[in-house]
N, CA, C, O and CB atoms as a CASP TS submission, in Angstrom:
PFRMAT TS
TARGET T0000
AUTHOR 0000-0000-0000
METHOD Language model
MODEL 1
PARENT N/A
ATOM      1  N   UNK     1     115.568   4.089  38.570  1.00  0.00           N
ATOM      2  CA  UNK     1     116.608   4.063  39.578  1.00  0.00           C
ATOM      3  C   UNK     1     117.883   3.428  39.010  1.00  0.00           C
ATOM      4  O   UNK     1     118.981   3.925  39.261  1.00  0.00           O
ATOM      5  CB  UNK     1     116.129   3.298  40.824  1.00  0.00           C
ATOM      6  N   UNK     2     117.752   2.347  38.257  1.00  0.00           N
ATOM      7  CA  UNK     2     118.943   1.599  37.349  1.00  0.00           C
ATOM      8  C   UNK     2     119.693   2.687  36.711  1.00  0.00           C
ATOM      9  O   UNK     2     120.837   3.093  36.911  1.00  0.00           O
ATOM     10  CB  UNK     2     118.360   0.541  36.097  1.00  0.00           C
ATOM     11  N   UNK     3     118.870   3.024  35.976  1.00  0.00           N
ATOM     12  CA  UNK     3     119.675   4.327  35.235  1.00  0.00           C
ATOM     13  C   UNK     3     120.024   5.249  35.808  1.00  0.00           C
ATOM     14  O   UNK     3     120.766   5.947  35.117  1.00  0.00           O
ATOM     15  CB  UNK     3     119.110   4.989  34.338  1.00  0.00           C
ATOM     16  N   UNK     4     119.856   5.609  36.752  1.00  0.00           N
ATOM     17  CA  UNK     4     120.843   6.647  37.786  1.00  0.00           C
ATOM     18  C   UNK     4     122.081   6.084  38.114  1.00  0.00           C
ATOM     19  O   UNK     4     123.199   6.599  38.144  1.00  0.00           O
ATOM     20  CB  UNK     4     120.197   6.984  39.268  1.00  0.00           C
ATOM     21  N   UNK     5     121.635   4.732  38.399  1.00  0.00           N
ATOM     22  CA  UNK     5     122.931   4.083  39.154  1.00  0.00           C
ATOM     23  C   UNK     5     123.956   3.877  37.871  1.00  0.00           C
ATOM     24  O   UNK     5     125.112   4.266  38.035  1.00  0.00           O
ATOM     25  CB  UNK     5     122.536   2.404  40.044  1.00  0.00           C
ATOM     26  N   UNK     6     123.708   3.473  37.004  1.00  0.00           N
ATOM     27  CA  UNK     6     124.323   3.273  35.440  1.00  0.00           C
ATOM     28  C   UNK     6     125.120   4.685  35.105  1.00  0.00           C
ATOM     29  O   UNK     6     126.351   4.691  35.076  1.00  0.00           O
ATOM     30  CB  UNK     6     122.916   3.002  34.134  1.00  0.00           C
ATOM     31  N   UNK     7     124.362   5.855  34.859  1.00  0.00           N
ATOM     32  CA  UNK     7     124.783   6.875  35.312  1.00  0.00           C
ATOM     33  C   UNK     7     125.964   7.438  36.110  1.00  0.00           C
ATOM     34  O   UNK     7     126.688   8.250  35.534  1.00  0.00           O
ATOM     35  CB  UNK     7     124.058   7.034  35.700  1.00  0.00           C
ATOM     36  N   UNK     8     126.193   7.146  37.182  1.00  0.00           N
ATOM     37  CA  UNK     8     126.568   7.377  38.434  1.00  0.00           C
ATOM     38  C   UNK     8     127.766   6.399  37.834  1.00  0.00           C
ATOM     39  O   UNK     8     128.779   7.027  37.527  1.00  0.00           O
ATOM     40  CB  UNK     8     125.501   7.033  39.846  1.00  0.00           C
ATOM     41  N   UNK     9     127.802   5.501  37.696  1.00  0.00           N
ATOM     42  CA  UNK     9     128.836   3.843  37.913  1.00  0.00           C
ATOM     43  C   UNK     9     129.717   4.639  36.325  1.00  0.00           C
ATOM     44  O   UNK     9     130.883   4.997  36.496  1.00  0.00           O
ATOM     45  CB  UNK     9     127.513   1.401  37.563  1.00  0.00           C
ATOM     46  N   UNK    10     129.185   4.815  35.138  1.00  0.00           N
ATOM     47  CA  UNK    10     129.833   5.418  34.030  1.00  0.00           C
ATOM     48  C   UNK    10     130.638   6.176  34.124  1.00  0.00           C
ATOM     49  O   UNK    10     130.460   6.661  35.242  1.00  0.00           O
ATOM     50  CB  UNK    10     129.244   5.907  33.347  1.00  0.00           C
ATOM     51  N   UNK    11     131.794   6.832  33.501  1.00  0.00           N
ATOM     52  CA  UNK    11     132.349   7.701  33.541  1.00  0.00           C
ATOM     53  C   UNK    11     131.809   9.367  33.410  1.00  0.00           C
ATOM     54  O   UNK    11     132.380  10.343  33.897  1.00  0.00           O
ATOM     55  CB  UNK    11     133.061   7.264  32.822  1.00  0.00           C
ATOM     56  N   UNK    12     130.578   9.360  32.628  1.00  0.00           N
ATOM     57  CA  UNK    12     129.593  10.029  32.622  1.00  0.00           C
ATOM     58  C   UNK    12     129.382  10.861  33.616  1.00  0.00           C
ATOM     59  O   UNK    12     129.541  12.081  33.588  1.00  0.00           O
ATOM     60  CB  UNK    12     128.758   9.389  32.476  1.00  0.00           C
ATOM     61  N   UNK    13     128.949  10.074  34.685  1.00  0.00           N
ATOM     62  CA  UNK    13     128.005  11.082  36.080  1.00  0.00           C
ATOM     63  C   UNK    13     129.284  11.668  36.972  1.00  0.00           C
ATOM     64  O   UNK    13     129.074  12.721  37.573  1.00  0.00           O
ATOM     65  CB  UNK    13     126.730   9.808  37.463  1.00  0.00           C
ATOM     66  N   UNK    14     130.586  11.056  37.093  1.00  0.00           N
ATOM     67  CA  UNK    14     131.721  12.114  37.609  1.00  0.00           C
ATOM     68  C   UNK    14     132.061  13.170  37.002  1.00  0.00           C
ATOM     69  O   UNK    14     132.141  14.286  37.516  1.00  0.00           O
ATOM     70  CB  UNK    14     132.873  11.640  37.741  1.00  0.00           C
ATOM     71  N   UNK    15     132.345  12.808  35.562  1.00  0.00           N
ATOM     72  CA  UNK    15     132.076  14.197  34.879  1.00  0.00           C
ATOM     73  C   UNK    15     131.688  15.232  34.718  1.00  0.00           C
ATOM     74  O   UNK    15     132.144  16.336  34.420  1.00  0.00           O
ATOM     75  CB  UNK    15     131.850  14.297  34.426  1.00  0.00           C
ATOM     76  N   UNK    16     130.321  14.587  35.052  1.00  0.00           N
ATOM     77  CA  UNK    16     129.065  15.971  34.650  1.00  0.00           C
ATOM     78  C   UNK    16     129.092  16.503  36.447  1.00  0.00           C
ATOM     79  O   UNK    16     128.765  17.670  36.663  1.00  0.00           O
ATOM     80  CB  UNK    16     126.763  15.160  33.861  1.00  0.00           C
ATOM     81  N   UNK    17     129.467  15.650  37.595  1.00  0.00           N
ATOM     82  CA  UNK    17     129.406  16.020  38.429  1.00  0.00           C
ATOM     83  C   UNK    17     130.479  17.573  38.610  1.00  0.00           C
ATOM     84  O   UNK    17     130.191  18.722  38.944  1.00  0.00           O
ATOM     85  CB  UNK    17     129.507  14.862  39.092  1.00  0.00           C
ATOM     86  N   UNK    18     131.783  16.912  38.206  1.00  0.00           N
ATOM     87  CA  UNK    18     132.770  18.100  38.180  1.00  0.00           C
ATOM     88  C   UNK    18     132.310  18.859  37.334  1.00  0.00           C
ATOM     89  O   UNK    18     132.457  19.880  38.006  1.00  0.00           O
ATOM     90  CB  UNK    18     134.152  17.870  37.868  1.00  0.00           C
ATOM     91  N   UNK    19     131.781  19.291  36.218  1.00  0.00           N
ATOM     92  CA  UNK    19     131.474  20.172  35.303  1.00  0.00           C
ATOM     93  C   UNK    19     130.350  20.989  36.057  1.00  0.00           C
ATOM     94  O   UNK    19     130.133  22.178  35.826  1.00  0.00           O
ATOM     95  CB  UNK    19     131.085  19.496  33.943  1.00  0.00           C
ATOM     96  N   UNK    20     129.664  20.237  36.975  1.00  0.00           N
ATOM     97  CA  UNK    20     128.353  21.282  37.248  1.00  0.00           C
ATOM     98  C   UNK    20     129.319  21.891  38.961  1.00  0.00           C
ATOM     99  O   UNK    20     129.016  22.899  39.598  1.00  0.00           O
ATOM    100  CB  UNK    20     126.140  20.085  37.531  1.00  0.00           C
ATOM    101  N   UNK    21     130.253  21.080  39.246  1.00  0.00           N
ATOM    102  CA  UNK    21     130.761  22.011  41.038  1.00  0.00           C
ATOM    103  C   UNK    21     131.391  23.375  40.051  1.00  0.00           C
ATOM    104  O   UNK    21     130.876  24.489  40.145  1.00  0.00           O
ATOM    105  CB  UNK    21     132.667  20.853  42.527  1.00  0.00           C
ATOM    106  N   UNK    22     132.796  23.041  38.929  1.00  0.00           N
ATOM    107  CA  UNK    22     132.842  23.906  37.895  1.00  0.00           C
ATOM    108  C   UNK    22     131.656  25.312  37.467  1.00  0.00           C
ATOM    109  O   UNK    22     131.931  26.478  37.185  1.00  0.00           O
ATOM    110  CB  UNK    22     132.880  22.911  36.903  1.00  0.00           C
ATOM    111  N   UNK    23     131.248  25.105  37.496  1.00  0.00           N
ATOM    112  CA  UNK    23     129.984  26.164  36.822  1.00  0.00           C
ATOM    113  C   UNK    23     129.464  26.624  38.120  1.00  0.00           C
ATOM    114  O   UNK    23     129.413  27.791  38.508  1.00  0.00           O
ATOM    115  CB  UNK    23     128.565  25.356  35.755  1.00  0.00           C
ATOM    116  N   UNK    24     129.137  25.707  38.658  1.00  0.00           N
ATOM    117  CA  UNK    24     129.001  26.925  40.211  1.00  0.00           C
ATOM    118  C   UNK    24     130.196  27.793  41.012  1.00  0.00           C
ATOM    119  O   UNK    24     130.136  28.802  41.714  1.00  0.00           O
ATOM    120  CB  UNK    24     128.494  26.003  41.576  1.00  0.00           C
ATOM    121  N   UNK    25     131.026  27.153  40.693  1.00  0.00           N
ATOM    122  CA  UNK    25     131.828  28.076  40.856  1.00  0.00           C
ATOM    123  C   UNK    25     132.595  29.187  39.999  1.00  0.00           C
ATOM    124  O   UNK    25     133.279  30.104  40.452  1.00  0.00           O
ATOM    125  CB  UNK    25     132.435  27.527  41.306  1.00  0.00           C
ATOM    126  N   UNK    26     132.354  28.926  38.794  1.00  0.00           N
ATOM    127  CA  UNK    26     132.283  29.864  37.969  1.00  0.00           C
ATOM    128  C   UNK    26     130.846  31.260  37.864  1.00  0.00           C
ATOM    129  O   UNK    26     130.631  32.353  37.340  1.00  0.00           O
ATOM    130  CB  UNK    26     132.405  28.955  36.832  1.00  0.00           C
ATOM    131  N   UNK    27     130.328  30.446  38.585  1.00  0.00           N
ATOM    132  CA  UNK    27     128.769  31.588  38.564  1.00  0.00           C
ATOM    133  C   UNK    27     128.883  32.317  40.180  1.00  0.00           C
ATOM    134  O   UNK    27     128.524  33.471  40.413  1.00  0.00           O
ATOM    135  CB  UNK    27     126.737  30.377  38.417  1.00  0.00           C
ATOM    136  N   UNK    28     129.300  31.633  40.920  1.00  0.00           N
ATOM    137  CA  UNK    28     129.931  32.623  41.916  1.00  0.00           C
ATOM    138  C   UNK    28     131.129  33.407  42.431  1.00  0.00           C
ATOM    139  O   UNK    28     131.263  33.978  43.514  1.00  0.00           O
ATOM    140  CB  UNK    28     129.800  32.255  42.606  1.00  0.00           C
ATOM    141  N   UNK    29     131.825  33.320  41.580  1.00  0.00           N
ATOM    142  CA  UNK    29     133.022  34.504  41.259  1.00  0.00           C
ATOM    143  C   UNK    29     132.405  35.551  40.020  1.00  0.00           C
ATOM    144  O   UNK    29     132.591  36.766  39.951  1.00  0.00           O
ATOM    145  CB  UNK    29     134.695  33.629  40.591  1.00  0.00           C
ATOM    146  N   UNK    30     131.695  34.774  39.167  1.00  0.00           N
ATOM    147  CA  UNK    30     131.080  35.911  38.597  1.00  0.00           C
ATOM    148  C   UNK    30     130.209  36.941  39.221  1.00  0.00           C
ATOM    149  O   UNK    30     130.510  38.089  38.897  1.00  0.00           O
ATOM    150  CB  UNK    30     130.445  35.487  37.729  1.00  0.00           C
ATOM    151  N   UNK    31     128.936  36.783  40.253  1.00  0.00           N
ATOM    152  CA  UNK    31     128.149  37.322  40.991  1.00  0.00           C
ATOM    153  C   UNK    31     129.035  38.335  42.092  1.00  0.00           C
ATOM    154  O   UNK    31     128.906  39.533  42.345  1.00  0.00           O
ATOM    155  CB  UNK    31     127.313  36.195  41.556  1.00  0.00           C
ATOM    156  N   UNK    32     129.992  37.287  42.625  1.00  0.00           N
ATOM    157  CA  UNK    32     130.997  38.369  43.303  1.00  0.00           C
ATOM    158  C   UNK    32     131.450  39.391  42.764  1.00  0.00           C
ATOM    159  O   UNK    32     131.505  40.406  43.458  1.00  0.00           O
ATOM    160  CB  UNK    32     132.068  37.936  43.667  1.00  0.00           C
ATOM    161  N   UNK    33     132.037  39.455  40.991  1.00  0.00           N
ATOM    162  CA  UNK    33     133.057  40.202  40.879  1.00  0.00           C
ATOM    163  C   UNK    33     131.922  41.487  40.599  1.00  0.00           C
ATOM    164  O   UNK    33     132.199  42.641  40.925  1.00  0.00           O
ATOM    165  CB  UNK    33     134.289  39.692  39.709  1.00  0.00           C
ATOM    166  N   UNK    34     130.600  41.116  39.945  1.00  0.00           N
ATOM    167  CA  UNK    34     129.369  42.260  39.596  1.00  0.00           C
ATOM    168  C   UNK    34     128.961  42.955  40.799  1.00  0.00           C
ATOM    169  O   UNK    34     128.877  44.180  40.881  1.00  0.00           O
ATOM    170  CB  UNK    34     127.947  41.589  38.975  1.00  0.00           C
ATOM    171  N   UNK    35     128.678  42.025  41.853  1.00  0.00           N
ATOM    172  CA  UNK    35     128.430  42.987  42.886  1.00  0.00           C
ATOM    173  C   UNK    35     129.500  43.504  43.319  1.00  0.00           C
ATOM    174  O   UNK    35     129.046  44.310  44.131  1.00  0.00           O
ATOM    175  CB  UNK    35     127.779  42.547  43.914  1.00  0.00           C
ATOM    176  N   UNK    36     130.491  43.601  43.348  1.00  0.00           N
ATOM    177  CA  UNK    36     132.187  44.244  43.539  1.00  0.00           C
ATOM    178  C   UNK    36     132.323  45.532  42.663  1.00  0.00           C
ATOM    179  O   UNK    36     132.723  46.660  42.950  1.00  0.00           O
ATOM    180  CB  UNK    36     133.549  43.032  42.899  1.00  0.00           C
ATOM    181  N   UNK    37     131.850  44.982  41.485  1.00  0.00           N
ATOM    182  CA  UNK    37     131.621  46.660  40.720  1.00  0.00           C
ATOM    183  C   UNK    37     130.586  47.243  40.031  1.00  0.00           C
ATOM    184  O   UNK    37     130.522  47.858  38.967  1.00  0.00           O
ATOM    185  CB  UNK    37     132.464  46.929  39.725  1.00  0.00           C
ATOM    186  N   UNK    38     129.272  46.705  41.409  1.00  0.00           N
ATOM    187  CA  UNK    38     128.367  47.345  41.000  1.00  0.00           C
ATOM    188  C   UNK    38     128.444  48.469  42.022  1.00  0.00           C
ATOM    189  O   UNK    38     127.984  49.577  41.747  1.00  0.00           O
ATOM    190  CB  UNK    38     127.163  46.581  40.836  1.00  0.00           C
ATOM    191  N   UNK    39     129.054  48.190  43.276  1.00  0.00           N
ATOM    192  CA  UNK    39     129.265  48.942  44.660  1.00  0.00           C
ATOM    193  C   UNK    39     130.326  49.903  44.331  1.00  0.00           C
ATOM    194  O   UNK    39     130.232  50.978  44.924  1.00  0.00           O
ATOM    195  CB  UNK    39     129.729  47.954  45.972  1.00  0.00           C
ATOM    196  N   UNK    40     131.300  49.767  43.536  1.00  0.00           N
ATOM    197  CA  UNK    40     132.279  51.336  43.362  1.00  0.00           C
ATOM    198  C   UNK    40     131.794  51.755  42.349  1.00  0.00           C
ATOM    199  O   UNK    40     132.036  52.956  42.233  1.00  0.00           O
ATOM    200  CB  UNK    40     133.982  51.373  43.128  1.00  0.00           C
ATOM    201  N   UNK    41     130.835  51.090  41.003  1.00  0.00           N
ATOM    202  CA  UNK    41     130.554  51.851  40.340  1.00  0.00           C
ATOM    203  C   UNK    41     129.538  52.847  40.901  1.00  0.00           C
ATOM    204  O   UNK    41     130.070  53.953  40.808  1.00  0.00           O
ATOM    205  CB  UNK    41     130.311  51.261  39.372  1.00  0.00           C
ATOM    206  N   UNK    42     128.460  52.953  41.379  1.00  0.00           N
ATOM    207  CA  UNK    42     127.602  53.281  42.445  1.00  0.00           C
ATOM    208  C   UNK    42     128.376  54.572  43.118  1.00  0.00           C
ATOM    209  O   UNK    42     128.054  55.722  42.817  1.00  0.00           O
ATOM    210  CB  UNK    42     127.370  51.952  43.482  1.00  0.00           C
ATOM    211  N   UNK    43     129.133  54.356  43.794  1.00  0.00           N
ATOM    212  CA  UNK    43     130.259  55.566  44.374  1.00  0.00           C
ATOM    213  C   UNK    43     130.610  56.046  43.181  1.00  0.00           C
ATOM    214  O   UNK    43     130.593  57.268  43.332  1.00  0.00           O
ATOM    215  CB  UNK    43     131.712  55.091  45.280  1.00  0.00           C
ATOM    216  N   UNK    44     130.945  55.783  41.993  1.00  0.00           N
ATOM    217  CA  UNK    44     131.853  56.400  41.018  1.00  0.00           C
ATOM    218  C   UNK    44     130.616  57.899  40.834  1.00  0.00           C
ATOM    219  O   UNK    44     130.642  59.063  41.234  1.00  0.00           O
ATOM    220  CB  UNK    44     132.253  55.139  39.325  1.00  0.00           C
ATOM    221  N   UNK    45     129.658  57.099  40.042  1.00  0.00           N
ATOM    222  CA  UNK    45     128.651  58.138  39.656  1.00  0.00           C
ATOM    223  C   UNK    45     128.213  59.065  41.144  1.00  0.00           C
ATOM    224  O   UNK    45     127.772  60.200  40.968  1.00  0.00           O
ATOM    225  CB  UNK    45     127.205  57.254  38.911  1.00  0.00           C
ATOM    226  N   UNK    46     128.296  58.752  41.989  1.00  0.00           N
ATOM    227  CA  UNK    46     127.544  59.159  43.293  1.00  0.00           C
ATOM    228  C   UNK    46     127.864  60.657  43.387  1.00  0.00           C
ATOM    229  O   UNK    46     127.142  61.636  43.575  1.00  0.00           O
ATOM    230  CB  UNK    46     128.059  58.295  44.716  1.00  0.00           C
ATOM    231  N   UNK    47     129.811  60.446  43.103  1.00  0.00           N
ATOM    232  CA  UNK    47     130.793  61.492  43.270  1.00  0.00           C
ATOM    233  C   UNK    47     130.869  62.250  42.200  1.00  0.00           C
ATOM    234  O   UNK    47     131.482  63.315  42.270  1.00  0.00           O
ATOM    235  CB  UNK    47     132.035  61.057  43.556  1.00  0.00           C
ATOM    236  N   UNK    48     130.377  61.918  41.241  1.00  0.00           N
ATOM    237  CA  UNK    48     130.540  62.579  40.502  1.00  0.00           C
ATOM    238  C   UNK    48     128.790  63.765  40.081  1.00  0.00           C
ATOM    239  O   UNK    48     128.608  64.769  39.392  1.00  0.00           O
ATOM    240  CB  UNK    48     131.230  61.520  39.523  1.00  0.00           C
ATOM    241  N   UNK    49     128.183  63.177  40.667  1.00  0.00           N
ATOM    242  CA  UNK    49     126.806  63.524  40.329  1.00  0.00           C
ATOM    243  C   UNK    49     126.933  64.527  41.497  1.00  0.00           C
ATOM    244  O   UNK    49     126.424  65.610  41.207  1.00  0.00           O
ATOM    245  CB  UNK    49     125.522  62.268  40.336  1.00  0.00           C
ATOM    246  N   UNK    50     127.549  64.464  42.923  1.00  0.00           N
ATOM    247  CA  UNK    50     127.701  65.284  43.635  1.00  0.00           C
ATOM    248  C   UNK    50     128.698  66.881  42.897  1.00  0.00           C
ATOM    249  O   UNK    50     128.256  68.028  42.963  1.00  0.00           O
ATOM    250  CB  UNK    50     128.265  64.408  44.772  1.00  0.00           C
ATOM    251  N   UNK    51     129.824  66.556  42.364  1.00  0.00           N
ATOM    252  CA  UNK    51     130.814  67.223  42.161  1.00  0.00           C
ATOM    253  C   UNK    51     129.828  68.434  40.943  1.00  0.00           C
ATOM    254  O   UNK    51     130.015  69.649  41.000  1.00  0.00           O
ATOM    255  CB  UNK    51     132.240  66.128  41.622  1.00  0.00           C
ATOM    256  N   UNK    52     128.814  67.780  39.921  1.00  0.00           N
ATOM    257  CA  UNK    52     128.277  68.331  39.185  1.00  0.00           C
ATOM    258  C   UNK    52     127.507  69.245  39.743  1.00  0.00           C
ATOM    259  O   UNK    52     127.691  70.427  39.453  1.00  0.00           O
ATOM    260  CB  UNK    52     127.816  67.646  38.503  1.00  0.00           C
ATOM    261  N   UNK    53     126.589  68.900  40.571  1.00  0.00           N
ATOM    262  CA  UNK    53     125.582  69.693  41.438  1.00  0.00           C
ATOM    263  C   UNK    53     125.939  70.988  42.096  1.00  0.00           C
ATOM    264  O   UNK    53     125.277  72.025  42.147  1.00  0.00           O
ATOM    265  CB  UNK    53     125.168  68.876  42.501  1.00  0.00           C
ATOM    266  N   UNK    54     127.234  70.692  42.637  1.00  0.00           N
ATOM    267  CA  UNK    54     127.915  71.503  43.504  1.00  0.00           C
ATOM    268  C   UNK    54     128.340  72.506  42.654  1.00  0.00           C
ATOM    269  O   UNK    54     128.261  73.685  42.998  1.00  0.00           O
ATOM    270  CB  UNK    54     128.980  70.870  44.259  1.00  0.00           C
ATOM    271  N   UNK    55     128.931  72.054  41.218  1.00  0.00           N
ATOM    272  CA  UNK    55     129.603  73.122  40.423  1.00  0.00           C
ATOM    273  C   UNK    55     128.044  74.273  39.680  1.00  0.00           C
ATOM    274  O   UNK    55     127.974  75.488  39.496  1.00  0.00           O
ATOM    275  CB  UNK    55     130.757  72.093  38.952  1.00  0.00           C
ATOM    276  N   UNK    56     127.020  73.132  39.437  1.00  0.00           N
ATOM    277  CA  UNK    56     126.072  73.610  38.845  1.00  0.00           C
ATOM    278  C   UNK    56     125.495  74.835  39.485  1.00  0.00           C
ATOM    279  O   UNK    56     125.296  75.962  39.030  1.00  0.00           O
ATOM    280  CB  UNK    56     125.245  72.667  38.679  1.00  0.00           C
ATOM    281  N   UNK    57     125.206  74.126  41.068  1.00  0.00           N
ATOM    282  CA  UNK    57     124.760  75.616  42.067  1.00  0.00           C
ATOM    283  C   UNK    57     125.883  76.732  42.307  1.00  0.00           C
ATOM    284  O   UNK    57     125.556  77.854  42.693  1.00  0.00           O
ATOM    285  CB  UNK    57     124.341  75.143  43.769  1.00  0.00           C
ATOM    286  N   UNK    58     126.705  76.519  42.158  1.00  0.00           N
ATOM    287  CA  UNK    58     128.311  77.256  42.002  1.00  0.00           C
ATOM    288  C   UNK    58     128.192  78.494  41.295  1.00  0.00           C
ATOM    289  O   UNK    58     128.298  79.600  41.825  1.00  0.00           O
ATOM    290  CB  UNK    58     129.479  76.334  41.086  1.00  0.00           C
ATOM    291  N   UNK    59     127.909  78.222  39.758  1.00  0.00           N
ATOM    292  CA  UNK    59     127.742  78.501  38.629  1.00  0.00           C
ATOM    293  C   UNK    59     126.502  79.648  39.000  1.00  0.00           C
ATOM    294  O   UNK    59     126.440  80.862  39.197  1.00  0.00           O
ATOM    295  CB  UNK    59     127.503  77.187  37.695  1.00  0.00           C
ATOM    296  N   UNK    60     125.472  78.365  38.964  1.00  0.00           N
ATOM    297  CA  UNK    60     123.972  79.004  38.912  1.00  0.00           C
ATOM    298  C   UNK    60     123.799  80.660  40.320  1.00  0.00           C
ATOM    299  O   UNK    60     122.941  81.537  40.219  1.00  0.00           O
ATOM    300  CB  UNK    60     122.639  77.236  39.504  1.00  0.00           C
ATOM    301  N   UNK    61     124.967  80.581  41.534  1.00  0.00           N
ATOM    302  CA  UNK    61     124.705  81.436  42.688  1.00  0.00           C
ATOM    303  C   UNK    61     125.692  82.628  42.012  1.00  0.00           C
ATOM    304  O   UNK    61     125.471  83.711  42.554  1.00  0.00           O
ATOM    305  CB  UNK    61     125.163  80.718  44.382  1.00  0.00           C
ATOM    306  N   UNK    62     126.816  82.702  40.869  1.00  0.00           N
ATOM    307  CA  UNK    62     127.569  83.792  40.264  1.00  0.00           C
ATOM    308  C   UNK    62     126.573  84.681  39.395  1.00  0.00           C
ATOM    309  O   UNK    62     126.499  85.898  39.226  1.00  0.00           O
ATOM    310  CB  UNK    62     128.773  83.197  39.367  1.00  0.00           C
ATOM    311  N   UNK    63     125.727  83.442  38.838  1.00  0.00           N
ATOM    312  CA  UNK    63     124.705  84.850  38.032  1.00  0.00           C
ATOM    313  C   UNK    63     123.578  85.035  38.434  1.00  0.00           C
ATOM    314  O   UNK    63     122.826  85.065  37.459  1.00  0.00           O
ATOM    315  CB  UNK    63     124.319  84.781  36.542  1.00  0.00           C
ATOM    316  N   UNK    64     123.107  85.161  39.251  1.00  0.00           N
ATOM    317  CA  UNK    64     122.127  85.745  39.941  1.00  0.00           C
ATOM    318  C   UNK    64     122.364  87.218  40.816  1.00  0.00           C
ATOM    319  O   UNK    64     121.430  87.722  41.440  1.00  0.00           O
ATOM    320  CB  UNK    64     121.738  84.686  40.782  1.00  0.00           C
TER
END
């Protein structure tokens, strides 16, 4: 328990305190910005996997 408080009382444990609010908040703007473009990337391919299909059966209904 001393050594927490020693810890804590040092310049040490404010530090590491700001360094770890730091990193969480660095790890949740990161998580945000992935799920941000995991959701239009998702649409990107969606539209485009549609646009293919469409041309493919397009294609595929001229030569028959």
């Amino acid at each position: 328990m001393r050594a927490i408080l020693r810890f804590l009382q040092s310049e040490d444990g404010p530090v590491a305190v700001e360094y770890s609010v730091m990193l969480a908040l660095i790890i949740m703007m990161a998580l945000t910005a992935i799920t941000s473009l995991g959701s239009s990337n998702s649409v990107f391919w969606g539209d485009i996997n549609t646009k293919a299909t469409d041309a493919f059966d397009e294609a595929h209904t001229h030569l028959e």
